[in-house]
PADOPA-505626 format. One record per residue (C-alpha): residue number from 1; residue in three letters; chain; x, y, z. Coordinates in steps of 0.02 Angstrom, whole numbers, plus 32768, in hexadecimal, padded with zeros to 4 digits. Example, Ala and Ser with C-alpha at 12.3 -4.5 7.8 and 13.67 -1.06 7.14 Angstrom:
BEGIN
[kolse 1, ala, A, [8267, 7F1F, 8186]],
[kolse 2, ser, A, [82AC, 7FCB, 8165]],
***
This chain:
BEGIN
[kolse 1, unk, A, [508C, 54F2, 355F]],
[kolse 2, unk, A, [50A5, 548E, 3602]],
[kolse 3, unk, A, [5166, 5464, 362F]],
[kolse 4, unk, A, [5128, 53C0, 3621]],
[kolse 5, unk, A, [50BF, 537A, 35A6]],
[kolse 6, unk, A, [501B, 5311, 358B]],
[kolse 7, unk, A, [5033, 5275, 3515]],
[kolse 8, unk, A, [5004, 52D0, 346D]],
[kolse 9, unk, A, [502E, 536F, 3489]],
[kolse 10, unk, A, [50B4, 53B4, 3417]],
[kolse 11, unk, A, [514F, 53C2, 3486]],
[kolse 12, unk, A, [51DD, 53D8, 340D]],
[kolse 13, unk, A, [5210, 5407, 3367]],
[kolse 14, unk, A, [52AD, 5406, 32E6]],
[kolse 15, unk, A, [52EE, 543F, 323E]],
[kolse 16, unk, A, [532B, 53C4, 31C7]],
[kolse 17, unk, A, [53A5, 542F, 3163]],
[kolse 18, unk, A, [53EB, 540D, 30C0]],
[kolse 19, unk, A, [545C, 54A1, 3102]],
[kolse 20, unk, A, [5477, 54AF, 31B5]],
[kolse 21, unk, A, [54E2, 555E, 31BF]],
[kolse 22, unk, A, [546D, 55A5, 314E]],
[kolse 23, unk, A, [53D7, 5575, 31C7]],
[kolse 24, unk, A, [5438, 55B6, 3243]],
[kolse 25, unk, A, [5459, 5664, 3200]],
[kolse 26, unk, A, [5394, 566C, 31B8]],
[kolse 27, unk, A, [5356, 564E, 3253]],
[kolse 28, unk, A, [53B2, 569F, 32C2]],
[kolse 29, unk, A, [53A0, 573C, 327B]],
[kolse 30, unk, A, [52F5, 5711, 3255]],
[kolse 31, unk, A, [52B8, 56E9, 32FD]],
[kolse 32, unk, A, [5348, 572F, 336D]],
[kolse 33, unk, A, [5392, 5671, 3389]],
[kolse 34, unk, A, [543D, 562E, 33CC]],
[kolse 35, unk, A, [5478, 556D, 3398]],
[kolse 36, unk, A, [54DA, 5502, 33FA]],
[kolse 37, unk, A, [5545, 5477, 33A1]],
[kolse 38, unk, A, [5521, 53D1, 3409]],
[kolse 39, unk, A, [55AA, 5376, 33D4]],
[kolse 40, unk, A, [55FB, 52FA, 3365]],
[kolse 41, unk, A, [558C, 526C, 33DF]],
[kolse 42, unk, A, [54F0, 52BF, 339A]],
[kolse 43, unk, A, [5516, 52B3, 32D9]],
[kolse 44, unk, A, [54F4, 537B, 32B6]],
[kolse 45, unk, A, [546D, 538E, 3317]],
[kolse 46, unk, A, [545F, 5447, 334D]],
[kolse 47, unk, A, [53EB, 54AA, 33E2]],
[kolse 48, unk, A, [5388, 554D, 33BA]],
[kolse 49, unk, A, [537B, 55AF, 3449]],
[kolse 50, unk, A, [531E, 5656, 347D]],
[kolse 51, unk, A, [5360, 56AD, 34FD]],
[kolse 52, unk, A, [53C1, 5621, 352A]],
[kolse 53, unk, A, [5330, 55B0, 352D]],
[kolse 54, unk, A, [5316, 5515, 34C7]],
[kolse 55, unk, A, [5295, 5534, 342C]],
[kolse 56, unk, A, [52C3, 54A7, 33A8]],
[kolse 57, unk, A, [5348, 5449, 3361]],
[kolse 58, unk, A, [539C, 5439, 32C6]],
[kolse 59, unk, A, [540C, 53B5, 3252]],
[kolse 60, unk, A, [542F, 5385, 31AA]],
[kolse 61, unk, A, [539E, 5354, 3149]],
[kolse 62, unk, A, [53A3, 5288, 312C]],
[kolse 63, unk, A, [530A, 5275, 30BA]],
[kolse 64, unk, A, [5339, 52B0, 3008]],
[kolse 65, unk, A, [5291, 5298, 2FD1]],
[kolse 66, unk, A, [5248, 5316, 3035]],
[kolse 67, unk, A, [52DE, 53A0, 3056]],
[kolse 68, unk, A, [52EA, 540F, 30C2]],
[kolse 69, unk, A, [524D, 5401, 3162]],
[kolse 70, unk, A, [520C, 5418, 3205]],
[kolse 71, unk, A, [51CF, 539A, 3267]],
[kolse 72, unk, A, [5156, 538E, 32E3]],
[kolse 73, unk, A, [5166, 531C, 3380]],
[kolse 74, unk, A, [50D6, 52D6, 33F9]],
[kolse 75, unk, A, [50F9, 52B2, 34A3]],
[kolse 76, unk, A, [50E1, 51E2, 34C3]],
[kolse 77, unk, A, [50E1, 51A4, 3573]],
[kolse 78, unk, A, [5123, 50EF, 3525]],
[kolse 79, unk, A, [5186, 5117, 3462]],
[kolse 80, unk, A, [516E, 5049, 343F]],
[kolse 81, unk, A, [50CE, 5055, 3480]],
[kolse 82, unk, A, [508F, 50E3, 33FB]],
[kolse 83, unk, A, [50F2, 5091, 3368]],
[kolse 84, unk, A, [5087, 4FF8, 337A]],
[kolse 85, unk, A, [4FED, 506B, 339A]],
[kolse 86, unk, A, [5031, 50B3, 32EA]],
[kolse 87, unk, A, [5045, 4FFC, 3289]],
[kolse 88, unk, A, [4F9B, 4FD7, 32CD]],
[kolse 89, unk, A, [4F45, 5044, 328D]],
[kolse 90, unk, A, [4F77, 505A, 31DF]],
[kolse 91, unk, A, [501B, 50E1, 31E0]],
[kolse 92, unk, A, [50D7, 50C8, 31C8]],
[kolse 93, unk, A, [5164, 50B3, 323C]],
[kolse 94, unk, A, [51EC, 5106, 31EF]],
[kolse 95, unk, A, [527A, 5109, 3267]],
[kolse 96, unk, A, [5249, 50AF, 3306]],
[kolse 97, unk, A, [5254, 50E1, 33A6]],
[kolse 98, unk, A, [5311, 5100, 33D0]],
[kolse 99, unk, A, [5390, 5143, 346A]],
[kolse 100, unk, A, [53BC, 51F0, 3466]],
[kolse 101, unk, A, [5451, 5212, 34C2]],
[kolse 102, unk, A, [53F8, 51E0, 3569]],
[kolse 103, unk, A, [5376, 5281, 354E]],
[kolse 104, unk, A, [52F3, 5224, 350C]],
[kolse 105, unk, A, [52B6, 5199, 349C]],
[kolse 106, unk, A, [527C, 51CC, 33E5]],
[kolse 107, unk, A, [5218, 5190, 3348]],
[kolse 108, unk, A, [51EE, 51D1, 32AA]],
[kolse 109, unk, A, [512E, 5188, 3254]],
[kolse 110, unk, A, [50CB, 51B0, 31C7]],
[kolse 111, unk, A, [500C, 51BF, 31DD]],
[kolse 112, unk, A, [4F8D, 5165, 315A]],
[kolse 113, unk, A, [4F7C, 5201, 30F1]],
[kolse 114, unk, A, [504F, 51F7, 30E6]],
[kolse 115, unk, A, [5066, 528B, 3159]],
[kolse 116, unk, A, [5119, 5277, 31AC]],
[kolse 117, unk, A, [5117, 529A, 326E]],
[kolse 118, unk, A, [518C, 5267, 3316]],
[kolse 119, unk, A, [5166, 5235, 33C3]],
[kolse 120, unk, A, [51E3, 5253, 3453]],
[kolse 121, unk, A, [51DB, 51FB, 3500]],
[kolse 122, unk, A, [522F, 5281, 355B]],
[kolse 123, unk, A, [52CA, 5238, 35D6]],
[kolse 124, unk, A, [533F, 52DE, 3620]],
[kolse 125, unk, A, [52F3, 5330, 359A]],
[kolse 126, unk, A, [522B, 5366, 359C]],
[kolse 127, unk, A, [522B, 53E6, 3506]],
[kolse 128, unk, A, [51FE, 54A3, 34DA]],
[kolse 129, unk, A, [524E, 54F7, 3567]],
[kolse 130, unk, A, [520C, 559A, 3504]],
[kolse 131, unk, A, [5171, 558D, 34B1]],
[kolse 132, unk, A, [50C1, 5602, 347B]],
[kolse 133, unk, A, [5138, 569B, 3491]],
[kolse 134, unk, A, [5185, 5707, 33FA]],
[kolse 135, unk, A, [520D, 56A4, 33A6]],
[kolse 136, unk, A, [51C7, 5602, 33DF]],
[kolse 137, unk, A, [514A, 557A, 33BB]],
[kolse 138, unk, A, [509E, 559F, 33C1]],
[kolse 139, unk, A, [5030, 5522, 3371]],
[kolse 140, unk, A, [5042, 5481, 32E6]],
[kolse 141, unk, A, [4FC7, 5456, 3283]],
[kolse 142, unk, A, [4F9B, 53BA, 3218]],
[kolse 143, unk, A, [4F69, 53E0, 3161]],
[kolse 144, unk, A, [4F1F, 5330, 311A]],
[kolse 145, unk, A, [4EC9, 52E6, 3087]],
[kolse 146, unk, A, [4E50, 5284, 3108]],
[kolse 147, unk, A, [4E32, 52DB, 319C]],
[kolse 148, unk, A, [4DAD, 5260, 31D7]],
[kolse 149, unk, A, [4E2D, 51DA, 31C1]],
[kolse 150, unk, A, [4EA9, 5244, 3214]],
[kolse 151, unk, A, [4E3B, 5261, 32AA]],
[kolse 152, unk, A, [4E1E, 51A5, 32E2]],
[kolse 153, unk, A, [4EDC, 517A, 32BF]],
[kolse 154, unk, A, [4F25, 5214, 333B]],
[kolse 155, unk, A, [4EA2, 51E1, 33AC]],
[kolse 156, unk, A, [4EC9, 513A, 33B3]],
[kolse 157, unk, A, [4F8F, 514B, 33AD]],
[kolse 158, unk, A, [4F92, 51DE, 342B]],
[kolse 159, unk, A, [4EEF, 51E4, 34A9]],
[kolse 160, unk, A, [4ED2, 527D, 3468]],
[kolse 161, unk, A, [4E1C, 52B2, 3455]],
[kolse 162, unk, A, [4DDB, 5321, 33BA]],
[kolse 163, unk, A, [4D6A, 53B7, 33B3]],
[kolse 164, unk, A, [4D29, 5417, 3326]],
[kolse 165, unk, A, [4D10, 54CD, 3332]],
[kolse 166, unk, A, [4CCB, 554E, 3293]],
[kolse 167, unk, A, [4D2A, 55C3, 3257]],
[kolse 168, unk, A, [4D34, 5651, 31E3]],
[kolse 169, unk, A, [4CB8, 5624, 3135]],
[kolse 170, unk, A, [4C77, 557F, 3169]],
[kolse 171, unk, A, [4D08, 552A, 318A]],
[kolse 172, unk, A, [4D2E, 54AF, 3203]],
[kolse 173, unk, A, [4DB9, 5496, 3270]],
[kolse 174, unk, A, [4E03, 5407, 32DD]],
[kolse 175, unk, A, [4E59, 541F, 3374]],
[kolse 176, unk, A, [4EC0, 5388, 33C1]],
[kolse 177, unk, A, [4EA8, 539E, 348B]],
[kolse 178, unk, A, [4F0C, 5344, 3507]],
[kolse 179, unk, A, [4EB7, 534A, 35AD]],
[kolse 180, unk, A, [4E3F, 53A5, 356F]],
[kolse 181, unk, A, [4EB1, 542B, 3533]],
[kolse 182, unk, A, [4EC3, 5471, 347E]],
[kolse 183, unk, A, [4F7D, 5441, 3448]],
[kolse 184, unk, A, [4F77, 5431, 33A1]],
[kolse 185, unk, A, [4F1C, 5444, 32FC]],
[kolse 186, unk, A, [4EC8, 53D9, 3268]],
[kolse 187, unk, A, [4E62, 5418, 31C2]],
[kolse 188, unk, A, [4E55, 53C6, 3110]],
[kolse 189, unk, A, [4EC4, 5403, 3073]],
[kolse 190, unk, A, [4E5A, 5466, 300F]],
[kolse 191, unk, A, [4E56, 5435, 2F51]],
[kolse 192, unk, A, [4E82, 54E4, 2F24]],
[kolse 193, unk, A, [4F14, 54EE, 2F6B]],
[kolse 194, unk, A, [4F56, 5477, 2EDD]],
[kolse 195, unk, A, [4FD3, 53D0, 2F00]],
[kolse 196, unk, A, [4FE3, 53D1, 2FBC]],
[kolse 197, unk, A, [5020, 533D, 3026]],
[kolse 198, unk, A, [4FE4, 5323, 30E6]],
[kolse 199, unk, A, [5057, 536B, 3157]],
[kolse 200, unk, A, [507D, 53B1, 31FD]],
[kolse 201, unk, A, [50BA, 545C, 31F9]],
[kolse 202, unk, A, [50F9, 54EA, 3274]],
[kolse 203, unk, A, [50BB, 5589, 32AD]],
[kolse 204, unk, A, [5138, 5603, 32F8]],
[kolse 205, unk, A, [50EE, 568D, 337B]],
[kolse 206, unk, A, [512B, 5740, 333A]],
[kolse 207, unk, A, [5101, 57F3, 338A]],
[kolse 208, unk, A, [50BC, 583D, 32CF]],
[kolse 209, unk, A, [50B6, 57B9, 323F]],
[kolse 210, unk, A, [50BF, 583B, 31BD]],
[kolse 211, unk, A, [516C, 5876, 31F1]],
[kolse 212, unk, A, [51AA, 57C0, 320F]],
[kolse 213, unk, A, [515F, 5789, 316E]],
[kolse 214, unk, A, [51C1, 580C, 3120]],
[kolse 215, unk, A, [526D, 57E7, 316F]],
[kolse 216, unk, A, [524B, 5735, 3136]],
[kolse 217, unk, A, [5244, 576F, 307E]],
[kolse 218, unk, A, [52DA, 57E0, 30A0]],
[kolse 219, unk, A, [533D, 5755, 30F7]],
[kolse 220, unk, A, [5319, 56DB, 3047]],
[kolse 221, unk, A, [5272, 5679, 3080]],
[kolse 222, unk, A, [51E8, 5678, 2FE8]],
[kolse 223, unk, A, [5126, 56A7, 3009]],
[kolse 224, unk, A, [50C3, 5619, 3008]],
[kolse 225, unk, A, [504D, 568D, 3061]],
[kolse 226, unk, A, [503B, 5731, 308B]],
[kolse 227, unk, A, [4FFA, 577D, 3127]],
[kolse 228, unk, A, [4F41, 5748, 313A]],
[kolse 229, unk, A, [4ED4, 576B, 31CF]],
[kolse 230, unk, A, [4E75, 56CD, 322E]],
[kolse 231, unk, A, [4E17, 56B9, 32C4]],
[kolse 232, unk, A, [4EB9, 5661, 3316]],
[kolse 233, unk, A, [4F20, 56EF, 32DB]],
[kolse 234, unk, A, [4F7B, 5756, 3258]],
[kolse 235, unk, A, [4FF3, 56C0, 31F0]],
[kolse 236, unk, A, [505C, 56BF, 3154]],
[kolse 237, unk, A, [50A5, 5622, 3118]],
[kolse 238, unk, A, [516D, 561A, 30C3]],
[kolse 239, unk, A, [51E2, 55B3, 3099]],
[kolse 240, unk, A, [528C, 55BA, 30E6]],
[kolse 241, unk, A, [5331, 55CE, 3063]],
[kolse 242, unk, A, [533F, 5528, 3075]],
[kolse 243, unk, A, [528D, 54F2, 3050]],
[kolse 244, unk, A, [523B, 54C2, 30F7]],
[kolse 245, unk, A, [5198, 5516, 311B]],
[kolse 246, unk, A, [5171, 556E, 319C]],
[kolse 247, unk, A, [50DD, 55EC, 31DD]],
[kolse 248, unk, A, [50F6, 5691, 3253]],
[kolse 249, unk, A, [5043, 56B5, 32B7]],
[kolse 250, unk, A, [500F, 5747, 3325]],
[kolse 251, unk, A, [4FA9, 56EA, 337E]],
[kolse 252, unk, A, [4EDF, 5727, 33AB]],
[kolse 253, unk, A, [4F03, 571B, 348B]],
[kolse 254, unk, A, [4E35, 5701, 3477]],
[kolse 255, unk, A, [4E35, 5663, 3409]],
[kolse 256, unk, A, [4E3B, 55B8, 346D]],
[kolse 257, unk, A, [4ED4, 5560, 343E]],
***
């Protein structure tokens, strides 16, 4: 990723914790992280770094409903300007766009299909300083009840253009581009899989996903998936102690995202 990002390119994410030091420990020794405490001014809110660079944030978990979660942010040129792009056409405006401690201005939306996502209009600060590199983030994905409906509304909120691609046994697969470059990803919740809501979720970069799958178990995360090869990649899916999920990737250097 760019050190600065195109409007709908995932530029940031964060942990809301339903316990912070516990986050802290699991993913430090998960992933090799350091926290730094920001201060009484900035209510809890904790920065992840890898090798001293800035990988994602973390605070207490304000929505009781849904625990414990990461959350995905989209760069916005204009944060007002992409929450009334969001009312338009047919999502939720959850928190809306705020100051952050002169670093940037921040919102938090749901789409149609009720996934929960965040835009940041970067200030001082841009984003990943870290990012498609072990121990950092590597890709986010949309799983969603209606992925036609979900590919006009990102479309129309964030300028971003879509593409289909096939993958392994017929599927098909989504890819968000900004500028004509793959930054994100979009395919429908299969039946199968049981109760599922749409969501946004977080794929960490790891040298061998086996091992780090593993570690997670050993550290106190719970499979949701084991280790299963793809054409992006060898990925597992957990849960954290704390009940976010998460997914470790080595990624495929030959597949296009």
């Amino acid at each position: 990723m760019a050190a600065k990002y195109e409007q709908g390119t995932p530029s940031w994410v964060d942990l809301g914790s339903t316990d912070v030091d516990g986050s802290v420990s699991f993913y430090g020794r998960l992933f090799g992280w350091t926290d730094e405490d920001l201060g009484p001014d900035a209510g809890g809110y904790r920065m992840f770094r890898k090798d001293g660079r800035q990988v994602a944030g973390l605070g207490p978990a304000t929505d009781g409903g849904r625990g414990s979660s990461w959350a995905t942010y989209f760069a916005a040129n204009d944060a007002d300007d992409i929450m009334a792009k969001v009312a338009e056409h047919g999502g939720a405006v959850i928190v809306p766009p705020m100051d952050v401690m002169g670093q940037g201005r921040m919102a938090v939306f749901q789409d149609p299909e009720g996934a929960f996502f965040s835009a940041w209009q970067p200030l001082a600060f841009d984003g990943f300083e870290l990012a498609n590199e072990p121990g950092s983030v590597t890709w986010n994905e949309l799983m969603t009840s209606d992925i036609d409906a979900a590919k006009v509304f990102y479309q129309e909120v964030f300028g971003v253009s879509m593409r289909d691609v096939s993958m392994a046994e017929g599927m098909t697969y989504t890819l968000l581009e900004a500028e004509g470059r793959p930054v994100a990803g979009a395919m429908p919740i299969d039946a199968a899989w049981g109760p599922m809501p749409s969501h946004w979720s977080v794929y960490f970069a790891v040298d061998d996903c086996d091992a780090a799958y593993a570690k997670a178990l050993e550290l106190g995360a719970t499979k949701v998936m084991p280790p299963e090869d793809s054409p992006a990649g060898r990925f597992a899916i957990l849960k954290d102690p704390q009940g976010a999920t998460f997914s470790v990737i080595k990624n495929n250097p030959d597949f296009s995202i």
